[in-house]
BAVEXMAR-594579 format. One record per residue (C-alpha): residue in three letters; z, x, y. Coordinates in steps of 0.05 Angstrom, whole numbers, plus 5000, padded with zeros to 4 digits. Each point is the difference from the previous one (the first is absolute). Layout:
REM residues N
ALAZXY
...
***
This chain:
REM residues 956
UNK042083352047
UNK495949545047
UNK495149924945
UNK504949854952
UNK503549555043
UNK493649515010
UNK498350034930
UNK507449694986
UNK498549485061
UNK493749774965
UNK502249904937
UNK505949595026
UNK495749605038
UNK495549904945
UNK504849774957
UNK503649545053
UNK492749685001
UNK500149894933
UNK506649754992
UNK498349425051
UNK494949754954
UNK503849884943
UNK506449814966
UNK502350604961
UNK500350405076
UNK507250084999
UNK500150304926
UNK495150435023
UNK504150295060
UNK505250184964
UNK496350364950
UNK496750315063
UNK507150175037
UNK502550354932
UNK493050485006
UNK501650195073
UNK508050015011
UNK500850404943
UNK506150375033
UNK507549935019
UNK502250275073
UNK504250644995
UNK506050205033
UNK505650514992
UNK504949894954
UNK506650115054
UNK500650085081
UNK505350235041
UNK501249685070
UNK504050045064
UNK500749395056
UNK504350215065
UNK504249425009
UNK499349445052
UNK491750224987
UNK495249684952
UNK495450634982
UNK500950304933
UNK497650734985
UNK498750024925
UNK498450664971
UNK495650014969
UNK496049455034
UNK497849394985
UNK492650054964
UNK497149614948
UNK492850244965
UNK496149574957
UNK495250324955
UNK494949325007
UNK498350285070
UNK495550035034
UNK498549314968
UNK501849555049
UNK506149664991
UNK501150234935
UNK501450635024
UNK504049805061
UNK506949895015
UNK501649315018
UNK508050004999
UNK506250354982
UNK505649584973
UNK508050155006
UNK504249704935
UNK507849835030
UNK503849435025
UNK501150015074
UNK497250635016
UNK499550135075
UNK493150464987
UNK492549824992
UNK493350424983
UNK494449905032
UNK493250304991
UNK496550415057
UNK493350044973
UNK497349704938
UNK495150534982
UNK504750594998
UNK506249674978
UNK504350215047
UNK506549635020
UNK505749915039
UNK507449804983
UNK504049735063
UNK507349645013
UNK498949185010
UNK507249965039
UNK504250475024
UNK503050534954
UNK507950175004
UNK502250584969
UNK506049815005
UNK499249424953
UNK495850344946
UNK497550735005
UNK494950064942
UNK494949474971
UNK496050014933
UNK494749594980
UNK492549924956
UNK493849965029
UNK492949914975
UNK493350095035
UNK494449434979
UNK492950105014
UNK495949485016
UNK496349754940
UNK493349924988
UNK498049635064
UNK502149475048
UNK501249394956
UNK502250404937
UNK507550035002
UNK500550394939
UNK503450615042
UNK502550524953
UNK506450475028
UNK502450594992
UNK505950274957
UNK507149925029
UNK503150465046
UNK506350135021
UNK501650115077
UNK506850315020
UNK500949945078
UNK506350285041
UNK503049795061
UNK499750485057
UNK506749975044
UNK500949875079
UNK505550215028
UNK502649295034
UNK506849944991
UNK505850475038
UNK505750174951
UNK505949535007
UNK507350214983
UNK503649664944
UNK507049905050
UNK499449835074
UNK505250395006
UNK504850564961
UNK508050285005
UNK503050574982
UNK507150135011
UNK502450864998
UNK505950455009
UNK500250225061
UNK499250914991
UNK495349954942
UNK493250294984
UNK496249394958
UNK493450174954
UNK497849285006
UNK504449455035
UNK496149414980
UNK491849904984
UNK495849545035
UNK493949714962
UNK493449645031
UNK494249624959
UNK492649985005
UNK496049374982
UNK493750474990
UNK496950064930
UNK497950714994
UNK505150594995
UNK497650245066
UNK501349515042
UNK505949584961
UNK504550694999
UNK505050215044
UNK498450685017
UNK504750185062
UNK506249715035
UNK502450095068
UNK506850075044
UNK496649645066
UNK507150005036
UNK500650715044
UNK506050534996
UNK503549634944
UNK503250504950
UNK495449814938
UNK494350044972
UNK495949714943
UNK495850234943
UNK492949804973
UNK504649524947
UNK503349665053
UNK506250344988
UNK504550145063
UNK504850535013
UNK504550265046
UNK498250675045
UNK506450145027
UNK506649834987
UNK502649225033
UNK506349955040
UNK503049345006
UNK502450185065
UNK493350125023
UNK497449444978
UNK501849454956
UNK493149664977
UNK492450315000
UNK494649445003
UNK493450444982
UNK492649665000
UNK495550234938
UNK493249794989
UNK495550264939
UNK492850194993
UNK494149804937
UNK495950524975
UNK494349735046
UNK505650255056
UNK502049275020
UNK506849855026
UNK504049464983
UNK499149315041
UNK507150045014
UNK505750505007
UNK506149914963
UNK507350115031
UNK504650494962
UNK507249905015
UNK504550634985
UNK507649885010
UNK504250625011
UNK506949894961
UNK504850535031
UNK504250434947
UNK506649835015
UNK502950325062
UNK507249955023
UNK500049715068
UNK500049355049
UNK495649454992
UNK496949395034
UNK501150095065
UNK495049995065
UNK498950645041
UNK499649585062
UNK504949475026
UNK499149605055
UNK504949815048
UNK498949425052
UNK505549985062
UNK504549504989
UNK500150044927
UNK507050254979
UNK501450294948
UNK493650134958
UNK500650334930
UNK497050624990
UNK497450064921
UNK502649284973
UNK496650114931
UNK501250774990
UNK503050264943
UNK501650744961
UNK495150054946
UNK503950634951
UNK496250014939
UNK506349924950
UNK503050425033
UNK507950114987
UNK502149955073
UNK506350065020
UNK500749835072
UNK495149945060
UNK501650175073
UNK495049725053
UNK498350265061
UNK495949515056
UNK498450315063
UNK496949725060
UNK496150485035
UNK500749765077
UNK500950705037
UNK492749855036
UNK501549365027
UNK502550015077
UNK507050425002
UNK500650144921
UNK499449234983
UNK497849305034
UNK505849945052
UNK501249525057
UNK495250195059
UNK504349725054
UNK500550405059
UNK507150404990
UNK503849595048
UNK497649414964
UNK502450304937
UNK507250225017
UNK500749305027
UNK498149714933
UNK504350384966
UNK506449845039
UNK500250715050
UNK503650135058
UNK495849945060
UNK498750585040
UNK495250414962
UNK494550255031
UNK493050124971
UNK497250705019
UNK493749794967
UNK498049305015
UNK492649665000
UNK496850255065
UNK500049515047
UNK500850075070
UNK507050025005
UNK500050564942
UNK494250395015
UNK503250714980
UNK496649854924
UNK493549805025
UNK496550784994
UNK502950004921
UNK496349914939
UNK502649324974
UNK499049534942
UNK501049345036
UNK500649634935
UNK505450384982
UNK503050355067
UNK499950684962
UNK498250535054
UNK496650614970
UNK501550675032
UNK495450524985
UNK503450645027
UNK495549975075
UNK503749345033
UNK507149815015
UNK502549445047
UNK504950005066
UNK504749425013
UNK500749785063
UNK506350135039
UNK504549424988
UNK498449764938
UNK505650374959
UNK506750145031
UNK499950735035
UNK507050084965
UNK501249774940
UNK506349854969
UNK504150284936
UNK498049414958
UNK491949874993
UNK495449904948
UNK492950224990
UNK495749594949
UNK493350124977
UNK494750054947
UNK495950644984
UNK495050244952
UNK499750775002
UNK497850534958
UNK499450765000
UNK499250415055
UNK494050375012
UNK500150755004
UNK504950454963
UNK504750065054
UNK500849275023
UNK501749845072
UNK504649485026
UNK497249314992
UNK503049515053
UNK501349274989
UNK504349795061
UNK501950535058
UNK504949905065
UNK498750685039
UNK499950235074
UNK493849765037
UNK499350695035
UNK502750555011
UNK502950064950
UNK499750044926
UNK506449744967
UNK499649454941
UNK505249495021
UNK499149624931
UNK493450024944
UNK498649804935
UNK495050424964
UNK497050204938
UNK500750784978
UNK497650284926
UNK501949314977
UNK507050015029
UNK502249425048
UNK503250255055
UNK503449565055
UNK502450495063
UNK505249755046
UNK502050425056
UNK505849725051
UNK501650115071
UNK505650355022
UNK502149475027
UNK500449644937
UNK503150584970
UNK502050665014
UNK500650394929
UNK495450164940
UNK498149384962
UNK495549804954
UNK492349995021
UNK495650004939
UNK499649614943
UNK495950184936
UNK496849524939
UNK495750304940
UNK497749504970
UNK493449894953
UNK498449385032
UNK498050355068
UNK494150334973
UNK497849654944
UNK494849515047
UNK503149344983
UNK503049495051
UNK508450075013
UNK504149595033
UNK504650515041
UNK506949775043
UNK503650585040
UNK506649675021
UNK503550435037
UNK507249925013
UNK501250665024
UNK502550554987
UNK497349764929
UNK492849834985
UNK497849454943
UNK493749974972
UNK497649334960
UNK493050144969
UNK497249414965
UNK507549684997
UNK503550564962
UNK504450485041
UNK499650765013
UNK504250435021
UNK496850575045
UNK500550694953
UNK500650415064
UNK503949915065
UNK498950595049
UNK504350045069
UNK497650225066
UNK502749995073
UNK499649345045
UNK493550025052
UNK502350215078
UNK499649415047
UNK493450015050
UNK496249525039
UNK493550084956
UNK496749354975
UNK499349854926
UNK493849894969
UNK501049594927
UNK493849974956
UNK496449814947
UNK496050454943
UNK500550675040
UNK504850295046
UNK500150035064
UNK499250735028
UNK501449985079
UNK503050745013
UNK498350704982
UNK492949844992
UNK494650125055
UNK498449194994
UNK505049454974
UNK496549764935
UNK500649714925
UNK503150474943
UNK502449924940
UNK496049424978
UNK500649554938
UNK494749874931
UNK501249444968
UNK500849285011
UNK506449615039
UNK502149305011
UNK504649485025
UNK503950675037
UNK505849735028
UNK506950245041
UNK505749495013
UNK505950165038
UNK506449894964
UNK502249914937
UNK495949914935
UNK498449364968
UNK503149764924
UNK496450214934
UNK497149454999
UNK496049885066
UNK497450794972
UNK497449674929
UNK497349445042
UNK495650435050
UNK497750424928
UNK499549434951
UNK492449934972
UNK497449304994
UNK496850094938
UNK502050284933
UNK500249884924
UNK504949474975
UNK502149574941
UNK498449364980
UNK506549664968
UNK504250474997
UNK504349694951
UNK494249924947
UNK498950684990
UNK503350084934
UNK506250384976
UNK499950604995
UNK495550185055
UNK502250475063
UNK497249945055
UNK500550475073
UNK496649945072
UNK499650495057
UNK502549845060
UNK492349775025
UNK498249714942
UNK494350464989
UNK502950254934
UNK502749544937
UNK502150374935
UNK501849634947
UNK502950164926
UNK499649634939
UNK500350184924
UNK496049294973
UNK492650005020
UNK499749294997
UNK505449985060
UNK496950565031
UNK493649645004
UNK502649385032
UNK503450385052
UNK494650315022
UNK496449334998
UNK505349845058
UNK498550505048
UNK496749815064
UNK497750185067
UNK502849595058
UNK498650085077
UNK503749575043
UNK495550195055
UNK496349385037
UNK494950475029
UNK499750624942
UNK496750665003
UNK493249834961
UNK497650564949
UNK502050334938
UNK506250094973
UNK500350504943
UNK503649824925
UNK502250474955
UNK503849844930
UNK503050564961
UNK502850064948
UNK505450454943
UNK500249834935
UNK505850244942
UNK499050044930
UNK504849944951
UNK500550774965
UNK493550145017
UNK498750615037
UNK492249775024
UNK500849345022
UNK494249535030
UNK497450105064
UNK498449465046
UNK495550025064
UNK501249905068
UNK497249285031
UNK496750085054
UNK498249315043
UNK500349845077
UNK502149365041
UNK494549695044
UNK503049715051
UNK495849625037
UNK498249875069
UNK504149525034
UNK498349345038
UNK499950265076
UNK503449505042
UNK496849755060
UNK505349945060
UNK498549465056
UNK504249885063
UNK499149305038
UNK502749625053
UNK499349855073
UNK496650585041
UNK499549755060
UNK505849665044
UNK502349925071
UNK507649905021
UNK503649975071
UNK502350575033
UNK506949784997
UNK500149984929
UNK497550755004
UNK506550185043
UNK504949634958
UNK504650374950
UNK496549654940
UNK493150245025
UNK493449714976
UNK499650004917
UNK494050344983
UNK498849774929
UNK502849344993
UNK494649784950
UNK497650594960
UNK498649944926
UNK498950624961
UNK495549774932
UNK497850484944
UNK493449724965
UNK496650344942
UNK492249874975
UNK499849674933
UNK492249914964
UNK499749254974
UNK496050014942
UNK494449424999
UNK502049344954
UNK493450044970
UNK499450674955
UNK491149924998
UNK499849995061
UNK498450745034
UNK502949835075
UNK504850535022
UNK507149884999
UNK503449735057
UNK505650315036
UNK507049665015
UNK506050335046
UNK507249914968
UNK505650085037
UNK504750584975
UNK507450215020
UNK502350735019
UNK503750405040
UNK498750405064
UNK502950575023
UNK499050005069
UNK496949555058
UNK498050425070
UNK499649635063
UNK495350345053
UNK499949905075
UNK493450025024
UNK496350155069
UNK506150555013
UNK506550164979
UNK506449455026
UNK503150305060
UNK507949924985
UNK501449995064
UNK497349265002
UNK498149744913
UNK502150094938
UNK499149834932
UNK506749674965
UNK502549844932
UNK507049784979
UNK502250634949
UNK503149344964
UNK494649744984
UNK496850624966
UNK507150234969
UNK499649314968
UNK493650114971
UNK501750754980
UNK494350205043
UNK500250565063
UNK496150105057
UNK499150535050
UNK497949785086
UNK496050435045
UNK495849885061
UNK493650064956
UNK503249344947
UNK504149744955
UNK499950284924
UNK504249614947
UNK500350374937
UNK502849934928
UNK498649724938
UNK500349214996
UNK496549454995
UNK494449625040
UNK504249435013
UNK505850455030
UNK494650305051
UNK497949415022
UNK507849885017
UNK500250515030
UNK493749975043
UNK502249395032
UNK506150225028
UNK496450585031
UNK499449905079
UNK497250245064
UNK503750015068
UNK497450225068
UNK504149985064
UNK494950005046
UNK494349544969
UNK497549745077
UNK495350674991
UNK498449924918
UNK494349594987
UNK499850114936
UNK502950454940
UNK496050084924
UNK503550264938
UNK497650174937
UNK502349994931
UNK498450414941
UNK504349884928
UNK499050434938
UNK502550044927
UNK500350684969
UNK501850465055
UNK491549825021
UNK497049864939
UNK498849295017
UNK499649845068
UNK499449315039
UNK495049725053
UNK501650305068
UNK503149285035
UNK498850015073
UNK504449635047
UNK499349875072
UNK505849625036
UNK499049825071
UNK504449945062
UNK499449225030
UNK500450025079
UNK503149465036
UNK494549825056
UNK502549575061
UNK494549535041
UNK502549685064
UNK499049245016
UNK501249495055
UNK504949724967
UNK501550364930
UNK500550704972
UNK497849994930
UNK500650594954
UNK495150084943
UNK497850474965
UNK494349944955
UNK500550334929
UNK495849884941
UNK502249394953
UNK504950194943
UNK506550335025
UNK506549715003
UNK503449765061
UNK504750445032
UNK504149535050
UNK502349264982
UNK502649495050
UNK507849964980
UNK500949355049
UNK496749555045
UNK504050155068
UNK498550894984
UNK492949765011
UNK501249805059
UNK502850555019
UNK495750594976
UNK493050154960
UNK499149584942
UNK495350264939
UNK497249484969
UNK499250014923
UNK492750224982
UNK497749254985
UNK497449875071
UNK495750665000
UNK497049984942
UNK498349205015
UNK496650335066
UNK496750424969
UNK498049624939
UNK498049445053
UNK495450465025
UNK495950304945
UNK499849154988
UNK495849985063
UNK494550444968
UNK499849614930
UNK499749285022
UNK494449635003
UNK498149745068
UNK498949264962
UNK508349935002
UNK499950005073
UNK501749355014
UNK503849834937
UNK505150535031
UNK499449635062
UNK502349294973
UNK505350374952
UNK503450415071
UNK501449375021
UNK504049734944
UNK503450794987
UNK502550035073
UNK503149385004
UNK503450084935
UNK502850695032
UNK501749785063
UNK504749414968
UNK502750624958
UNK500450565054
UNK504549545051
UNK505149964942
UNK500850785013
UNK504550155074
UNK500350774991
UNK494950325056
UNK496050514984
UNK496350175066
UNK503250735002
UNK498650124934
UNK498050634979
UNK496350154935
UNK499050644959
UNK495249784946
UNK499950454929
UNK493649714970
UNK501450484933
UNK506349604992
UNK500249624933
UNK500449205019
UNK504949864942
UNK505950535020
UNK506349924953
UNK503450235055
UNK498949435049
UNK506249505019
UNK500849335030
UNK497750225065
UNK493050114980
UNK500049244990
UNK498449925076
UNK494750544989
UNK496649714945
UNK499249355039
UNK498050365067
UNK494350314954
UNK497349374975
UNK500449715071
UNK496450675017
UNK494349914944
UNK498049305023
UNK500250295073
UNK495750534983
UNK495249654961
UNK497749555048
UNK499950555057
UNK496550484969
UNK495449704955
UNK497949395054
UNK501650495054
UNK495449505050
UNK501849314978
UNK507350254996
UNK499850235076
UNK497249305023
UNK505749644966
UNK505450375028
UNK497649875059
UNK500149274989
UNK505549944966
UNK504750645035
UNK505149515037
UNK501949574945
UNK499650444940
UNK507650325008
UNK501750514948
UNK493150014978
UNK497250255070
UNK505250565002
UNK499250154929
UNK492650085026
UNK501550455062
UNK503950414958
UNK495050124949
UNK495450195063
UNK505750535014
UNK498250394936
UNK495650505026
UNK497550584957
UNK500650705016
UNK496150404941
UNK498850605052
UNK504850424964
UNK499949604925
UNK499050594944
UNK494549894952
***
């Protein structure tokens, strides 16, 4: 081959020699390429080829190779080129090596599946001729290339909604509710099909199928649930989820159900509202049904709120006073206080005053409290809750007990609770009467045991017995006789929630005892109050009611229990039916109500006409919120600190305690801020509010008033006028009853304190304490401390002047009446000339020492001016005795002509004790100079030196 391949190289040469030295060279080439490139470059006929997309390497099977049959002649038998035939074809050939003929096809830009996923095409291989200047290439036969796009899987599938619905029947099994269908942009089947779909959302009752269609697993209840929003997502065959979910929205339409619709579960009620409908939309849904009529039954459910309902909470006094009662009754369980500590060991809900007796406690009254012999006419109120007795054989379950406190074991009088009986025992003396009477009374009623609050009134008028529970009247279904009890000298023991046991035992102790729960237990001698001061101390303060009565339709009839817990009402037209129960309410006329949950419940019975099945309509079931109310804030104010003469102490008017007190109920409102960006908290703003109060105790502190010497007063006209009471002991003053702050303040300022022998008393504090709701809101404690002023003598040379220092501020107890009573006895000046002194003097510590002799030329001119005006005035004062009140109020309504003198002495006294005090040495040289011929002003001078101060025994 070497041999041959010189051999070709020589002759070439030689004939390139040859060709320079003449003209008929070029001729001569060509004849000579002819000889050697005899050949045309081979190539198969087809090829086959794949390019992955986004690459540019193309595997062609079977590769590219072109032979030329010239070879090994150089260039004649080499592969110079390979040419592609098409317009705009993003591939080009190129050769790798020029003596084998191998090639390579490759991507100029880019390849998208996506826009084209096959290419076809010619090419032709073209050897390179018969040297390097002979461009007479030959090429090779035509071939035709196929090349495929290979796939990459770059785009997620996409759905073809952002978003389905589907509305079913509510009880229905569905093979396919509605499909979903998603999209690939990818060219090849495997990664531009949707393979799989997907519920994403968790514990939804569906599920899907590789076809997107979605089904039901269980059957939908519209009651349940009235709308399904589901998540699905679906996955290519390459296992690539969607870019984005898409929401499936599947409304559950209810099969038509007889019954009431559109109204709220939960209404809220906010104090002070009214009356607030209950279901103002509602309305009877029947399904074409042929109804005939419709009866409605709306209960409110209030049997766990306080006694059975939301009541007043006033103290029971307070109460029968609001409701008009006779006075007299007496509380056997009040608030424990310290006048009424009998209740203090018993379990107690102080919101409500319901004392809870659990079998193991019971209560003694003291002595005194209850009349030892009661009458034939008396009345016993109270509210219980009581329910079965334990045990099969149930014991005696005391609620009030009068028995002998030793001794002795005779039951003078009891009420008590026996196998759900009432039984009220009275026993009389022989003394009363001497022959067999009736003793015990018997009532079977339901209500005793069924553990719901009653309202029970035993009037007894004997020899007949009335009972009154919850305003209706009962008639005792057993009466049984016994003998009258013998006269003895034993004391009586009356109790509460056992009975008292004080003979035939080893030691005196409880039996008997109580379960259940008691309240407001009263006893009143005499006789019983009118129906209606019973439905008053009964009456609920909340209940259903009706808006407009008079637009409730014809045809409708309409019935309320006597609390207004119960409405039933009858119709035959739904229409009217459903617009009167539009119009029921809930009202609580309660400032302050119970907050919590008040149950609803609407029934309801439905005729049909001829129809032996008729529709059935559930029960609505709903509850009142009633929310918590604004808590009131109770402030007292006014003076607490004052001083008054003895003498007014000793007089029959006494010393008013509370001349100035102002009783002011404020409540906390948030402000929101004007500017709704802005994050700063809101700010908080007190409103005044108005209530009542139900009582107002006044407490004497540092000891109980000796009544040998003080007491407490109040006119009884003055609280009779203002419907209020009040009960006086050494230990205060307590005003009860329901009314208004204004009419407490009235009251409070007519209340006064007297003390014979105030030369001892140096000083007396009181307190006050005033509270709405039997305790539930209570005032500041407002302390008070009133002070005895002692008169204090000082002798002089010439005068005896009486003063007594007291703080600034109090009025003047004594006025000059005329100018020639002056001069005979102790004159006390108005409070002017004090309070100049002293003002004068807290002067000296403020001014500057620079005025010193400006207040030295300005003397001059003042006491001149006086004198000229002083020797206009002949009344002498030089015995004049002077009880200053510095708390006195300059401006006194009460003040008459004669204070006229006063008012000028105190001026004269203000320019006399200006320039004494505050130029106490240049004032002393000019009276010396000027002493003789000053007149009134030296003696207004030398009486001014007369004031001297005794603070030895001044209270602070």
């Amino acid at each position: 081959m070497l041999t041959g391949r010189l051999c070709w190289v020589s002759l070439l040469l030689v004939l390139g020699v040859g060709s320079g030295s003449g003209g008929g060279g070029s001729r001569q080439r060509r004849l000579l390429a002819a000889k050697v490139n005899k050949h045309k470059p081979w190539i198969e006929t087809s090829y086959h080829g794949v390019i992955t997309e986004n690459n540019d390497t193309v595997i062609l099977d079977p590769p590219l190779v072109a032979l030329d049959k010239d070879a090994p002649v150089p260039f004649a038998g080499e592969i110079c080129a390979f040419k592609i035939h098409g317009q705009e074809l993003p591939f080009e050939a190129v050769v790798l090596n020029k003596t084998s003929g191998e090639g390579r096809l490759r991507a100029k830009s880019p390849i998208d599946c996506e826009l084209q996923k096959e290419y076809t095409f010619i090419i032709q291989a073209y050897d390179c001729g018969a040297g390097p200047q002979v461009t007479a290439w030959k090429k090779s036969h035509k071939a035709v290339v196929h090349i495929q796009v290979k796939d990459v899987n770059e785009f997620a599938p996409t759905f073809k909604e952002p978003a389905y619905k589907a509305v079913v029947t509510e009880g229905k099994i569905y093979d396919s509710i509605l499909q979903v269908e998603a999209v690939d942009e990818d060219c090849s089947p495997q990664y531009s099909q949707i393979c799989n779909y997907e519920i994403v959302t968790t514990d939804v009752p569906f599920a899907i199928d590789r076809n997107g269609n979605i089904r039901n697993t269980e059957k939908l209840s519209y009651d349940k649930q009235h709308q399904y929003e589901i998540l699905v997502t679906a996955y290519d065959c390459g296992q690539k989820p969607a870019a984005q979910d898409t929401l499936v929205q599947v409304d559950v339409k209810p099969v038509c159900k007889p019954g009431w619709q559109d109204w709220t579960k939960r209404i809220e009620y906010q104090p002070g509202s009214g009356s607030v409908p209950l279901f103002p939309s509602i309305h009877l849904e029947t399904c074409d049904g042929a109804v005939s009529s419709i009866q409605i039954t709306t209960e409110l459910q209030t049997n766990y709120i306080g006694k059975g309902c939301d009541r007043e909470t006033y103290s029971e006094k307070s109460l029968q006073k609001l409701c008009g009662a006779s006075s007299g009754i007496i509380d056997l369980l009040p608030s424990p206080s310290t006048t009424t500590n009998w209740t203090a060991g018993l379990l107690v809900d102080s919101s409500e005053m319901i004392f809870k007796f659990d079998g193991r406690q019971g209560a003694k009254i003291p002595d005194g409290v209850v009349p030892k012999n009661l009458t034939d006419q008396f009345t016993i109120t109270m509210w219980m809750k009581h329910g079965p007795s334990p045990g099969v054989r149930a014991e005696k379950e005391t609620i009030l007990c009068n028995s002998d406190k030793t001794e002795m074991n005779r039951h003078h009088y009891a009420l008590y609770v026996h196998n759900c009986r009432l039984v009220f025992l009275l026993r009389k003396d022989f003394d009363q009467a001497d022959t067999f009477r009736p003793a015990e009374f018997h009532w079977k009623l339901d209500q005793i045991c069924d553990k719901e609050w009653h309202y029970y009134v035993i009037n007894v008028e004997f020899p007949v017995v009335t009972l009154y529970m919850d305003g209706a009247t009962y008639e005792p279904y057993l009466v049984t006789n016994d003998w009258p009890i013998h006269p003895s000298h034993i004391a009586m023991q009356l109790t509460v929630g056992a009975c008292w046991q004080g003979g035939e035992v080893t030691k005196p102790r409880f039996a008997q005892f109580f379960h259940g729960s008691l309240a407001s237990l009263t006893i009143r001698p005499g006789r019983m109050d009118s129906q209606k001061v019973i439905s008053c101390l009964q009456a609920c303060k909340e209940g259903l009611d009706i808006n407009s009565l008079e637009s409730l339709g014809q045809g409708i009839k309409y019935h309320f229990n006597p609390s207004q817990s119960v409405l039933v009402m009858e119709g035959d037209d739904i229409g009217n039916i459903n617009r009167a129960l539009q119009k029921v309410s809930y009202i609580n006329s309660r400032q302050f109500p119970t907050a919590g949950v008040r149950r609803l419940k609407v029934s309801s019975k439905v005729q049909c006409f001829g129809e032996d099945v008729c529709i059935s309509i559930p029960d609505v079931d709903a509850y009142v919120m009633v929310l918590q109310a604004i808590e009131p804030q109770i402030t007292l104010r006014g003076t607490d600190r004052f001083w008054r003469p003895a003498a007014q102490f000793e007089s029959t008017r006494g010393v008013i305690l509370f001349p100035d007190i102002k009783i002011v109920s404020t409540f906390t409102k948030a402000e929101a801020a004007g500017d709704l960006k802005t994050t700063a908290p809101k700010s908080a703003v007190l409103e005044e509010m108005l209530h009542n109060l139900d009582f107002c105790d006044i407490l004497v502190l540092g000891g109980d008033l000796d009544p040998r010497q003080e007491c407490l007063e109040l006119n009884h006209s003055e609280l009779h006028q203002r419907h209020l009471d009040a009960t006086n002991s050494t230990a205060g003053y307590s005003i009860y009853g329901v009314g208004s702050m204004s009419r407490y303040e009235q009251v409070l300022h007519h209340v006064r304190y007297r003390n014979w022998q105030p030369a001892a008393l140096e000083a007396r504090r009181f307190r006050i304490k005033c509270s709405e709701l039997n305790g539930r809101y209570t005032s500041n404690e407002f302390n008070l401390e009133v002070s005895v002023l002692h008169e204090v003598r000082v002798p002089d040379k010439e005068h005896v002047n009486h003063l007594v220092v007291q703080p600034p501020f109090l009025q003047s107890v004594h006025h000059p009446e005329s100018q020639s009573s002056l001069q005979r006895s102790s004159v006390v000046p108005s409070i002017a000339t004090v309070v100049i002194i002293i003002s004068v003097c807290m002067l000296v510590f403020v001014v500057a020492m620079g005025v010193y002799r400006v207040r030295i030329a300005h003397q001059h001119f003042t006491q001149e001016a006086e004198a000229a005006k002083e020797a206009e005035m002949d009344w002498d004062d030089s015995a004049l005795t002077i009880t200053v009140n510095p708390m006195e109020k300059h401006g006194d309504p009460g003040r008459g002509e004669d204070e006229t003198e006063e008012e000028e002495e105190e001026e004269e006294a203000e320019e006399d004790g200006s320039s004494s005090s505050s130029d106490s040495e240049g004032s002393e040289e000019e009276e010396e100079e000027e002493g003789a011929g000053r007149g009134r002003r030296g003696q207004s001078g030398a009486r001014q030196a007369q004031l001297e101060w005794d603070d030895s025994t001044l209270p602070y």
